[in-house]
C-alpha positions in Angstrom: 30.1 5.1 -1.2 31.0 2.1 1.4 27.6 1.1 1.6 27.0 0.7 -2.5 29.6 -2.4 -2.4 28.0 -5.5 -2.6 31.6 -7.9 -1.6 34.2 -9.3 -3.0 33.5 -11.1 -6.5 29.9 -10.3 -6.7 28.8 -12.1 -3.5 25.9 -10.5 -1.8 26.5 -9.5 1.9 23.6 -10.3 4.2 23.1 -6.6 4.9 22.9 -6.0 1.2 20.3 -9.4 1.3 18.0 -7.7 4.0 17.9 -4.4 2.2 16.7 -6.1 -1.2 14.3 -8.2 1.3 13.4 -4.4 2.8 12.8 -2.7 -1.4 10.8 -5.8 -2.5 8.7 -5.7 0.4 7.5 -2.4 0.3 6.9 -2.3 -3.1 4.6 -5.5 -2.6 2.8 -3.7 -0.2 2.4 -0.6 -2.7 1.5 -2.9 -5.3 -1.8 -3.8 -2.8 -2.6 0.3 -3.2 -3.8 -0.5 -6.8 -6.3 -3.0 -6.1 -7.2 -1.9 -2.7 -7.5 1.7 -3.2 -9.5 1.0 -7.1 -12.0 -1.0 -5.3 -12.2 1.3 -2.0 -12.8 4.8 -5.0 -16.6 2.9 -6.1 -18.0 4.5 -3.3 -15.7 7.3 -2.1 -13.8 10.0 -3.7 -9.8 10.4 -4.5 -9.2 13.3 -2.7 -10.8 11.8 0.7 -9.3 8.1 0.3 -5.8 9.7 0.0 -6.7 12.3 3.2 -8.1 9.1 5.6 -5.1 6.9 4.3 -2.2 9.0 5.7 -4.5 10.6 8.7 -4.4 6.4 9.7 -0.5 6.2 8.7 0.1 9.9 10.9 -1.3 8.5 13.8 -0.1 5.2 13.2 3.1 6.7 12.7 3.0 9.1 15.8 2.6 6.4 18.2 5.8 4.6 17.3 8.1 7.7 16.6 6.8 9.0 19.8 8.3 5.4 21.4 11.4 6.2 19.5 11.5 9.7 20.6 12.0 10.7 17.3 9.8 13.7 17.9 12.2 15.6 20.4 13.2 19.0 19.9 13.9 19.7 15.6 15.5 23.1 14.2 13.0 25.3 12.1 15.7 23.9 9.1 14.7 20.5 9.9 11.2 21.4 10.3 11.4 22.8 6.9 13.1 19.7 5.4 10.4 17.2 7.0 7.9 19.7 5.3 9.3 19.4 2.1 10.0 15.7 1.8 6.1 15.4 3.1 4.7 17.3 0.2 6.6 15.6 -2.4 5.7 11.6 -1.2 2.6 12.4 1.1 0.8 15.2 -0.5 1.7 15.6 -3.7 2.1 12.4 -4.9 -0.6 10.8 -3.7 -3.2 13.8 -4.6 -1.5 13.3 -8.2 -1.2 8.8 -7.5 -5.2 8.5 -6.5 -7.0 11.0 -8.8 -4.9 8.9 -11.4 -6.1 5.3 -9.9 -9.8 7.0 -10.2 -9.9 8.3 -13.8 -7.6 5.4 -14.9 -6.6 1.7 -14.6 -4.4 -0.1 -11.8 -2.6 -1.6 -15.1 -2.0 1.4 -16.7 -0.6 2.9 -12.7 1.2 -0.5 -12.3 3.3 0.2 -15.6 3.7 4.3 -15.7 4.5 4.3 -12.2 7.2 2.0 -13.0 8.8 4.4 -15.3 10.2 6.1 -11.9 13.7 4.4 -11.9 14.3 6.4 -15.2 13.3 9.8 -13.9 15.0 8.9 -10.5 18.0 8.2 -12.4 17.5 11.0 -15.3 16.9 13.8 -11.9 20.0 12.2 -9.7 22.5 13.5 -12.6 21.7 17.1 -12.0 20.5 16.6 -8.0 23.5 14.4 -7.1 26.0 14.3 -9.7 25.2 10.8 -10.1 26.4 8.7 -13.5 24.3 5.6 -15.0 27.0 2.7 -16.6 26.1 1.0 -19.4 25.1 -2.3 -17.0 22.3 0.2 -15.3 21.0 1.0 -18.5 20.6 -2.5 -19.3 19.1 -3.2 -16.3 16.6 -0.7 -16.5 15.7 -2.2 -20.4 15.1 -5.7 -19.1 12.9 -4.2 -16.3 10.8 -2.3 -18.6 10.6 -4.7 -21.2 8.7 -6.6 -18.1 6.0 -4.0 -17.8 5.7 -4.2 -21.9 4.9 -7.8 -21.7 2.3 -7.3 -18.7 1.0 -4.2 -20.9 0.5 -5.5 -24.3 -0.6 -8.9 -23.4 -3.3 -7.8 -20.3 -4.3 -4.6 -22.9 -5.9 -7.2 -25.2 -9.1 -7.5 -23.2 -9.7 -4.0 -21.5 -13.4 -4.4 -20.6 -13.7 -3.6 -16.7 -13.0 -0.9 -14.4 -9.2 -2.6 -13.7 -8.1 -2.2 -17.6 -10.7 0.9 -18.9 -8.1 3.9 -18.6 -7.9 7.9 -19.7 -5.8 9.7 -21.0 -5.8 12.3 -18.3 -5.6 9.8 -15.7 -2.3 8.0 -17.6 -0.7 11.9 -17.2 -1.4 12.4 -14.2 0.3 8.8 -13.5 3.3 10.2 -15.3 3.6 13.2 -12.4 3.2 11.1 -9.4 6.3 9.2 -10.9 8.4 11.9 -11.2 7.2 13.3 -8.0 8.1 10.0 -6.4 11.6 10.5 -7.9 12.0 13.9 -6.6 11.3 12.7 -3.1 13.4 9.1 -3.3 16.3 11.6 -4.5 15.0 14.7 -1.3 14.6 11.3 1.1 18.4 10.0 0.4 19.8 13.9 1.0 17.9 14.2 4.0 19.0 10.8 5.3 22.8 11.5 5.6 21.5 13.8 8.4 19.1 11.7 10.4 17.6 8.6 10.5 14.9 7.0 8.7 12.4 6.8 11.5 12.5 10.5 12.2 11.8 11.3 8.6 9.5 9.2 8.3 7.5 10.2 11.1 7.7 13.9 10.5 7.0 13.9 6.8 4.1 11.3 7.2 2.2 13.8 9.8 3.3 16.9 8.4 2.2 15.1 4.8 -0.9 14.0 6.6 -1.3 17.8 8.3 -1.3 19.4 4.6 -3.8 16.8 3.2 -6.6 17.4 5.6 -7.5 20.8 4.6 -7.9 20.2 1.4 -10.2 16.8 2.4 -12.5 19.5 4.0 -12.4 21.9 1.4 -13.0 19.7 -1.8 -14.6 16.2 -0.1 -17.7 16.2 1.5 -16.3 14.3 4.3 -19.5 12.8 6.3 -21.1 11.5 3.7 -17.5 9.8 2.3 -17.4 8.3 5.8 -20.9 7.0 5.6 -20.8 5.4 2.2 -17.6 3.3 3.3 -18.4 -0.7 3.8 -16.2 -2.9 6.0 -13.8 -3.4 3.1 -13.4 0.8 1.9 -12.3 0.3 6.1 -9.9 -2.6 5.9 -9.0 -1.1 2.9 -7.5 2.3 4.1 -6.3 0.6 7.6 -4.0 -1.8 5.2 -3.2 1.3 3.0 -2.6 3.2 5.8 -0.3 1.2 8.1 1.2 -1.1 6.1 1.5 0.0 2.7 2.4 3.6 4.4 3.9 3.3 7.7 5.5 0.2 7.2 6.2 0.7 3.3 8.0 4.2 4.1 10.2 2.6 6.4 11.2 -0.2 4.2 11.8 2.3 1.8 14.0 5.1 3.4 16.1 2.4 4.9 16.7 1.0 1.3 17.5 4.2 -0.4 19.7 4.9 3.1 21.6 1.8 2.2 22.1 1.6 -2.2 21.1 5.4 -2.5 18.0 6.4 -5.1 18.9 5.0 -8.2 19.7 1.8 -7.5 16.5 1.6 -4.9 14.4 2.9 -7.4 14.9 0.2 -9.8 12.6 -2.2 -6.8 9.9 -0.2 -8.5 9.9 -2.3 -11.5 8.4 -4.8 -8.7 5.4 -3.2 -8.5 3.7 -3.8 -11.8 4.8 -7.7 -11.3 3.2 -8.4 -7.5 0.5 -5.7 -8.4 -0.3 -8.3 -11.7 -0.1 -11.0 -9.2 -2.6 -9.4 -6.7 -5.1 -8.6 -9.3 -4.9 -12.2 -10.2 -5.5 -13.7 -6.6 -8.7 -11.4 -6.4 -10.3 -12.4 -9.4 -9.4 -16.0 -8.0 -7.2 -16.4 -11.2 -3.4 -18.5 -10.8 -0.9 -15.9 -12.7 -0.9 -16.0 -16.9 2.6 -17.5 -18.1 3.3 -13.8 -19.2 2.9 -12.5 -15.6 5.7 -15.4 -14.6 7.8 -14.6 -17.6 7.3 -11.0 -17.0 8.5 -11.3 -13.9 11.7 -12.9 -14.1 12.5 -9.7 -16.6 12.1 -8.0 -13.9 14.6 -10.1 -11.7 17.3 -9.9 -14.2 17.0 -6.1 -14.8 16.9 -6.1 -10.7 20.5 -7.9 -10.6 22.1 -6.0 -13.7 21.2 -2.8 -12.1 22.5 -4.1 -8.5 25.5 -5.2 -10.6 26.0 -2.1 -12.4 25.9 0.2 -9.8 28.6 -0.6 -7.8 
Protein backbone atom coordinates (compact mmCIF):
# COMPACT_ATOMS: atom_id res chain seq x y z
CA UNK A 1 0.00 0.00 0.00
CA UNK A 2 1.31 3.69 -1.22
CA UNK A 3 0.30 5.27 1.86
CA UNK A 4 2.44 2.65 4.28
CA UNK A 5 5.85 4.11 2.70
CA UNK A 6 7.38 6.38 4.91
CA UNK A 7 10.32 7.96 1.85
CA UNK A 8 13.19 7.25 0.62
CA UNK A 9 16.04 6.07 3.19
CA UNK A 10 13.85 6.10 6.25
CA UNK A 11 12.99 9.84 6.11
CA UNK A 12 9.68 10.64 7.46
CA UNK A 13 7.34 12.59 5.03
CA UNK A 14 5.40 15.41 6.68
CA UNK A 15 2.09 13.59 5.89
CA UNK A 16 3.48 10.57 7.70
CA UNK A 17 4.65 13.37 10.66
CA UNK A 18 1.03 14.77 11.02
CA UNK A 19 -0.50 11.28 11.13
CA UNK A 20 1.92 10.24 14.06
CA UNK A 21 0.97 13.91 15.52
CA UNK A 22 -2.93 12.73 14.78
CA UNK A 23 -2.27 8.69 16.75
CA UNK A 24 -0.32 10.32 19.69
CA UNK A 25 -2.91 12.86 20.18
CA UNK A 26 -5.81 10.87 20.50
CA UNK A 27 -4.38 8.40 22.51
CA UNK A 28 -3.42 11.36 25.06
CA UNK A 29 -6.78 12.34 25.09
CA UNK A 30 -7.96 8.57 25.89
CA UNK A 31 -5.32 8.39 28.40
CA UNK A 32 -7.46 11.49 30.21
CA UNK A 33 -10.62 8.69 30.17
CA UNK A 34 -8.72 6.89 33.00
CA UNK A 35 -8.45 9.58 35.46
CA UNK A 36 -11.42 11.48 34.44
CA UNK A 37 -13.85 8.84 34.12
CA UNK A 38 -12.31 6.96 37.77
CA UNK A 39 -12.93 10.00 39.54
CA UNK A 40 -16.36 10.96 37.66
CA UNK A 41 -17.65 6.63 38.83
CA UNK A 42 -17.41 7.89 42.98
CA UNK A 43 -20.70 9.22 42.58
CA UNK A 44 -22.31 7.77 39.41
CA UNK A 45 -22.58 4.41 37.88
CA UNK A 46 -20.57 2.65 34.70
CA UNK A 47 -23.27 2.03 32.68
CA UNK A 48 -24.71 5.82 32.90
CA UNK A 49 -21.13 7.56 32.63
CA UNK A 50 -20.47 5.58 29.39
CA UNK A 51 -24.47 6.35 28.05
CA UNK A 52 -24.05 10.55 28.88
CA UNK A 53 -20.38 10.37 27.42
CA UNK A 54 -21.34 9.41 23.81
CA UNK A 55 -25.06 11.01 24.02
CA UNK A 56 -22.47 14.51 24.51
CA UNK A 57 -20.01 13.03 21.67
CA UNK A 58 -23.50 12.12 19.31
CA UNK A 59 -24.63 15.43 19.49
CA UNK A 60 -21.41 16.87 19.41
CA UNK A 61 -20.74 14.84 16.58
CA UNK A 62 -24.10 15.54 14.72
CA UNK A 63 -23.58 19.13 14.56
CA UNK A 64 -20.32 18.96 12.65
CA UNK A 65 -21.19 15.97 10.29
CA UNK A 66 -24.35 17.72 9.67
CA UNK A 67 -21.91 20.97 8.45
CA UNK A 68 -20.08 18.35 6.48
CA UNK A 69 -23.15 16.86 5.06
CA UNK A 70 -21.92 13.62 5.96
CA UNK A 71 -25.38 12.61 6.85
CA UNK A 72 -26.92 12.64 3.23
CA UNK A 73 -28.64 9.89 1.82
CA UNK A 74 -26.68 6.18 3.06
CA UNK A 75 -27.69 2.54 1.55
CA UNK A 76 -29.30 0.11 4.11
CA UNK A 77 -25.53 -1.71 3.51
CA UNK A 78 -23.96 1.29 4.74
CA UNK A 79 -26.41 1.71 7.39
CA UNK A 80 -25.57 -1.67 8.45
CA UNK A 81 -21.78 -1.03 8.37
CA UNK A 82 -22.02 2.31 10.54
CA UNK A 83 -24.13 -0.05 12.92
CA UNK A 84 -21.65 -2.50 13.18
CA UNK A 85 -18.45 -0.41 13.58
CA UNK A 86 -20.71 1.60 16.38
CA UNK A 87 -21.28 -1.53 18.48
CA UNK A 88 -17.80 -2.70 18.46
CA UNK A 89 -15.97 0.95 19.60
CA UNK A 90 -19.13 2.81 21.05
CA UNK A 91 -21.22 0.26 22.68
CA UNK A 92 -19.45 -2.57 23.21
CA UNK A 93 -16.29 -1.48 24.18
CA UNK A 94 -17.01 1.00 26.30
CA UNK A 95 -19.90 -1.01 28.25
CA UNK A 96 -16.94 -3.65 28.63
CA UNK A 97 -13.89 -0.30 29.02
CA UNK A 98 -16.05 1.52 32.03
CA UNK A 99 -17.55 -1.42 34.12
CA UNK A 100 -13.64 -2.38 33.99
CA UNK A 101 -12.36 1.30 35.11
CA UNK A 102 -15.16 0.76 38.13
CA UNK A 103 -14.31 -2.64 39.49
CA UNK A 104 -10.53 -2.05 38.67
CA UNK A 105 -7.61 0.41 38.53
CA UNK A 106 -6.73 3.14 35.80
CA UNK A 107 -3.13 1.29 36.09
CA UNK A 108 -4.19 -1.96 35.55
CA UNK A 109 -6.69 -0.31 32.26
CA UNK A 110 -3.55 1.80 31.23
CA UNK A 111 -1.41 -1.54 30.81
CA UNK A 112 -4.11 -4.35 29.57
CA UNK A 113 -5.57 -1.93 27.29
CA UNK A 114 -2.23 -1.67 25.83
CA UNK A 115 -2.12 -5.24 24.97
CA UNK A 116 -4.39 -4.19 21.82
CA UNK A 117 -1.54 -3.81 19.24
CA UNK A 118 -1.05 -7.60 19.71
CA UNK A 119 -4.65 -8.67 19.20
CA UNK A 120 -4.95 -5.96 16.47
CA UNK A 121 -2.03 -7.54 14.85
CA UNK A 122 -2.85 -11.40 15.96
CA UNK A 123 -6.82 -10.61 14.36
CA UNK A 124 -5.40 -8.62 11.01
CA UNK A 125 -3.74 -12.05 9.93
CA UNK A 126 -7.02 -13.84 9.52
CA UNK A 127 -9.26 -10.42 8.84
CA UNK A 128 -6.74 -8.95 6.31
CA UNK A 129 -4.17 -11.29 5.37
CA UNK A 130 -1.81 -9.11 7.09
CA UNK A 131 2.01 -10.50 8.03
CA UNK A 132 4.02 -9.09 11.24
CA UNK A 133 8.18 -8.93 10.31
CA UNK A 134 10.50 -9.64 12.76
CA UNK A 135 11.15 -5.55 13.25
CA UNK A 136 7.13 -5.34 14.29
CA UNK A 137 7.68 -7.88 16.71
CA UNK A 138 10.42 -6.13 18.22
CA UNK A 139 8.71 -3.23 18.26
CA UNK A 140 5.83 -4.44 20.01
CA UNK A 141 8.49 -6.09 22.90
CA UNK A 142 10.07 -2.65 23.60
CA UNK A 143 6.56 -1.16 23.91
CA UNK A 144 5.40 -3.70 26.25
CA UNK A 145 8.41 -3.92 28.18
CA UNK A 146 7.23 -0.04 28.85
CA UNK A 147 3.94 -0.97 30.44
CA UNK A 148 6.10 -3.72 32.60
CA UNK A 149 8.27 -1.07 34.00
CA UNK A 150 5.12 1.32 34.78
CA UNK A 151 3.33 -1.99 36.20
CA UNK A 152 5.82 -3.51 38.45
CA UNK A 153 7.38 -0.35 39.73
CA UNK A 154 3.69 1.68 40.42
CA UNK A 155 2.33 -2.05 41.79
CA UNK A 156 4.59 -1.62 44.75
CA UNK A 157 2.25 0.69 46.69
CA UNK A 158 -1.32 -0.27 45.65
CA UNK A 159 -3.24 1.48 48.46
CA UNK A 160 -5.98 3.81 46.74
CA UNK A 161 -8.76 3.60 44.48
CA UNK A 162 -6.14 4.38 41.37
CA UNK A 163 -3.91 1.05 42.10
CA UNK A 164 -6.73 -1.38 44.14
CA UNK A 165 -7.84 -3.67 41.20
CA UNK A 166 -10.09 -7.12 40.61
CA UNK A 167 -9.73 -9.69 38.90
CA UNK A 168 -13.00 -9.44 37.18
CA UNK A 169 -12.47 -5.94 36.29
CA UNK A 170 -8.63 -6.90 34.73
CA UNK A 171 -10.92 -9.49 32.35
CA UNK A 172 -13.16 -7.50 31.48
CA UNK A 173 -10.18 -4.95 30.48
CA UNK A 174 -8.82 -7.84 28.41
CA UNK A 175 -12.33 -7.78 26.10
CA UNK A 176 -12.47 -4.10 25.58
CA UNK A 177 -8.96 -4.65 24.06
CA UNK A 178 -9.84 -7.02 21.76
CA UNK A 179 -12.97 -5.36 21.04
CA UNK A 180 -11.05 -2.26 20.21
CA UNK A 181 -9.00 -4.42 17.77
CA UNK A 182 -11.92 -5.73 16.10
CA UNK A 183 -13.17 -2.32 15.42
CA UNK A 184 -9.54 -0.54 14.52
CA UNK A 185 -9.41 -3.63 11.98
CA UNK A 186 -13.89 -3.08 10.89
CA UNK A 187 -12.82 0.97 10.92
CA UNK A 188 -9.71 0.49 8.29
CA UNK A 189 -12.20 -1.95 5.93
CA UNK A 190 -14.91 0.46 6.14
CA UNK A 191 -12.61 3.39 5.36
CA UNK A 192 -11.47 2.35 1.74
CA UNK A 193 -15.20 3.10 1.12
CA UNK A 194 -15.77 6.49 2.80
CA UNK A 195 -14.33 8.93 4.67
CA UNK A 196 -13.44 9.24 8.25
CA UNK A 197 -15.96 11.95 9.12
CA UNK A 198 -18.90 9.97 7.85
CA UNK A 199 -17.93 7.00 9.89
CA UNK A 200 -17.35 8.61 12.55
CA UNK A 201 -20.46 10.49 12.72
CA UNK A 202 -22.71 7.59 11.95
CA UNK A 203 -21.14 5.03 14.31
CA UNK A 204 -20.80 7.61 17.16
CA UNK A 205 -24.78 8.33 17.08
CA UNK A 206 -25.81 5.02 16.05
CA UNK A 207 -23.21 3.83 19.04
CA UNK A 208 -24.74 6.53 21.21
CA UNK A 209 -28.54 5.31 19.87
CA UNK A 210 -27.77 1.62 21.19
CA UNK A 211 -26.37 2.85 24.62
CA UNK A 212 -29.38 4.78 25.71
CA UNK A 213 -31.67 1.99 26.21
CA UNK A 214 -29.84 0.21 28.16
CA UNK A 215 -28.93 3.59 30.51
CA UNK A 216 -32.77 3.52 31.08
CA UNK A 217 -33.10 -0.01 31.61
CA UNK A 218 -30.12 -0.68 34.11
CA UNK A 219 -29.21 3.19 35.47
CA UNK A 220 -31.52 4.97 37.41
CA UNK A 221 -30.88 7.95 35.38
CA UNK A 222 -32.32 11.10 37.60
CA UNK A 223 -30.79 10.37 40.48
CA UNK A 224 -27.15 9.68 38.40
CA UNK A 225 -27.86 13.23 37.00
CA UNK A 226 -28.37 14.65 40.40
CA UNK A 227 -25.48 13.22 42.22
CA UNK A 228 -23.10 14.68 39.44
CA UNK A 229 -20.72 17.79 40.81
CA UNK A 230 -19.38 20.39 38.43
CA UNK A 231 -16.32 18.06 37.75
CA UNK A 232 -18.54 14.41 37.03
CA UNK A 233 -19.89 17.55 34.24
CA UNK A 234 -16.57 18.78 32.92
CA UNK A 235 -15.68 15.42 33.23
CA UNK A 236 -18.10 13.77 30.62
CA UNK A 237 -18.07 17.12 28.39
CA UNK A 238 -14.04 16.40 28.01
CA UNK A 239 -14.79 12.71 27.68
CA UNK A 240 -17.34 13.38 25.41
CA UNK A 241 -15.95 15.82 22.85
CA UNK A 242 -12.60 15.55 22.98
CA UNK A 243 -11.54 12.30 24.03
CA UNK A 244 -14.59 10.96 21.64
CA UNK A 245 -15.44 13.29 18.95
CA UNK A 246 -12.10 14.59 18.46
CA UNK A 247 -10.16 11.26 19.60
CA UNK A 248 -12.30 9.22 16.88
CA UNK A 249 -11.27 11.47 14.31
CA UNK A 250 -7.68 11.43 15.09
CA UNK A 251 -7.94 7.99 15.01
CA UNK A 252 -9.77 6.82 11.83
CA UNK A 253 -7.65 9.25 9.92
CA UNK A 254 -4.50 7.38 11.33
CA UNK A 255 -5.59 3.93 10.76
CA UNK A 256 -6.82 5.47 7.07
CA UNK A 257 -3.33 6.47 6.54
CA UNK A 258 -0.68 3.28 8.14
CA UNK A 259 -3.66 0.79 8.31
CA UNK A 260 -4.49 -1.07 11.92
CA UNK A 261 -1.50 -2.60 12.90
CA UNK A 262 0.83 -0.12 12.65
CA UNK A 263 -1.88 2.49 14.27
CA UNK A 264 -2.48 0.31 16.94
CA UNK A 265 0.95 0.26 18.13
CA UNK A 266 0.05 4.44 19.31
CA UNK A 267 -1.72 2.53 21.97
CA UNK A 268 1.32 1.74 23.78
CA UNK A 269 0.98 5.67 24.36
CA UNK A 270 -1.68 5.42 26.56
CA UNK A 271 -0.29 3.81 29.65
CA UNK A 272 2.79 6.45 29.38
CA UNK A 273 0.58 9.99 29.13
CA UNK A 274 -2.21 8.14 31.29
CA UNK A 275 1.05 7.67 33.98
CA UNK A 276 1.83 11.19 33.32
CA UNK A 277 -1.74 12.50 34.02
CA UNK A 278 -2.18 10.65 37.14
CA UNK A 279 0.97 12.27 38.22
CA UNK A 280 -0.04 15.98 37.44
CA UNK A 281 -3.30 15.32 39.51
CA UNK A 282 -1.81 14.19 42.54
CA UNK A 283 0.52 17.31 41.93
CA UNK A 284 3.47 14.81 41.63
CA UNK A 285 6.51 15.68 38.62
CA UNK A 286 6.81 11.97 36.70
CA UNK A 287 9.00 9.07 38.71
CA UNK A 288 12.31 8.44 36.53
CA UNK A 289 10.57 5.06 35.56
CA UNK A 290 7.59 6.88 34.05
CA UNK A 291 10.45 8.90 31.75
CA UNK A 292 12.38 5.75 31.24
CA UNK A 293 9.27 3.92 30.53
CA UNK A 294 8.37 6.12 28.11
CA UNK A 295 11.20 6.33 25.82
CA UNK A 296 10.49 2.31 25.55
CA UNK A 297 7.65 3.21 24.29
CA UNK A 298 9.23 5.59 21.58
CA UNK A 299 11.59 3.10 20.43
CA UNK A 300 9.04 0.28 20.06
CA UNK A 301 6.90 3.25 18.27
CA UNK A 302 9.81 3.72 15.50
CA UNK A 303 10.80 -0.07 15.14
CA UNK A 304 7.20 -0.85 14.44
CA UNK A 305 6.91 2.35 12.04
CA UNK A 306 10.12 0.92 10.66
CA UNK A 307 9.15 -2.54 10.31
CA UNK A 308 6.02 -2.16 8.74
CA UNK A 309 6.78 -0.71 5.63
Amino acid sequence: MASQSSGIGGVVRPQDALTYLHLSLATLFWAGVFVAGKIALEVVDPIFLATARFVVAALAVGVVVLFARGFAARTLREIATFAWIGFLGVFAYNIAFTIALDWSSPLHGLVIIATTPAWTALLAVPLLGARVTRAQVAGFALAFAAVLLIVLVEGEGEASDFTRASLSGDLLFVAAAIVWALYTIESRKALARTNAATLTGWSLVLGALMLVPVALVFSDVPVMAAAMRPFDWAAVLYMGVFATLGAFLLWSKGVAAIGPARAAVFLNLVPIWGAILTALAFLAAPPVHVLAAMALAIAGVVAVQRGGR
